[in-house]
C-alpha positions in Angstrom: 56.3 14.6 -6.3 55.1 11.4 -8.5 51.9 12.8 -7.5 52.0 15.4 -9.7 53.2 13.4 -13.0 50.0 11.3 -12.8 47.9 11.7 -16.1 43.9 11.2 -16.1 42.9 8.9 -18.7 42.1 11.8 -20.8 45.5 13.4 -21.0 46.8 10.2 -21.2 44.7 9.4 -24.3 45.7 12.9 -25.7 49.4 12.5 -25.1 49.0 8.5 -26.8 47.8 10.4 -30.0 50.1 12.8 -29.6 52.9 10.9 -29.9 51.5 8.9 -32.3 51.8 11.8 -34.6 54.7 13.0 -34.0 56.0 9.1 -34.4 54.3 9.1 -37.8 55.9 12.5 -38.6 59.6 11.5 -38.0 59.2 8.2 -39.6 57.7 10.6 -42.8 60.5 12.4 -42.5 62.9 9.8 -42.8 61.0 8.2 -45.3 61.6 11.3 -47.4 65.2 11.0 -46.8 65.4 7.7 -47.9 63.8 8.4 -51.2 65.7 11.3 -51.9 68.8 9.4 -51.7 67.2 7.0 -53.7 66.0 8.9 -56.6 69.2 10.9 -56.4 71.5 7.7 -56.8 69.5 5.8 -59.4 68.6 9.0 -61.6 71.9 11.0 -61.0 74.8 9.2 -63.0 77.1 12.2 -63.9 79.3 14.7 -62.8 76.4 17.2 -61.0 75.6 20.9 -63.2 73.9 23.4 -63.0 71.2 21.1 -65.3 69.9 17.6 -65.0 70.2 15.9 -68.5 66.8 15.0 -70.2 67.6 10.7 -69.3 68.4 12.1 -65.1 65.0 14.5 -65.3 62.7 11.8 -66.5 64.2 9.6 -63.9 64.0 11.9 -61.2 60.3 13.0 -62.6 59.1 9.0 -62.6 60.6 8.5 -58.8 59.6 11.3 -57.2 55.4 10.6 -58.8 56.2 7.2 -56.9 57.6 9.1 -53.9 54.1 10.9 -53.8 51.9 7.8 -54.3 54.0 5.9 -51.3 53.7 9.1 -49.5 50.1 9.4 -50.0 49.4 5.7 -49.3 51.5 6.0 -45.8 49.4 9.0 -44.9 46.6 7.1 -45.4 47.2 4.4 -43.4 48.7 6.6 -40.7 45.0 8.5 -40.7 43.3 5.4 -40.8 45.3 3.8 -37.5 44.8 7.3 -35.7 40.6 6.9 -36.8 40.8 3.2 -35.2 42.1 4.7 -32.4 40.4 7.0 -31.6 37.3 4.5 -31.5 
């Protein structure tokens, strides 16, 4: 039976990257998380309505445009480590 759950070096390369991504994905994920509880407790100060006021959409504006460039930035270094990988 172990027989069969060998891997060639090919599959095992391919399940390697495939992980890696899915690694990268849920840490992503919980990245987003984190800043959306960020943003949401530094920005939202009042009672939640049915409309941010001008001070909590500027807030929320400026941290999620930081959001994006960390989130772009990780990306890029999660594309880069896959690229040196696959070398």
């Amino acid at each position: 039976m172990s027989d069969q759950l060998k891997l060639d070096e090919s599959s095992q390369k391919e399940l390697a990257s495939f992980l890696e991504v899915q690694q990268a994905q849920a840490r992503m994920n919980a990245q987003i998380h984190n800043f959306t509880t960020i943003c949401w407790d530094k920005c939202v100060t009042g009672t939640p309505s049915t409309k941010f006021s001008r001070s909590e959409e500027n807030c929320l504006s400026n941290c999620v445009e930081r959001f994006l460039d960390t989130s772009i930035f990780l990306v890029n270094q999660v594309e880069q480590k896959r690229t040196d990988f696959g070398r």
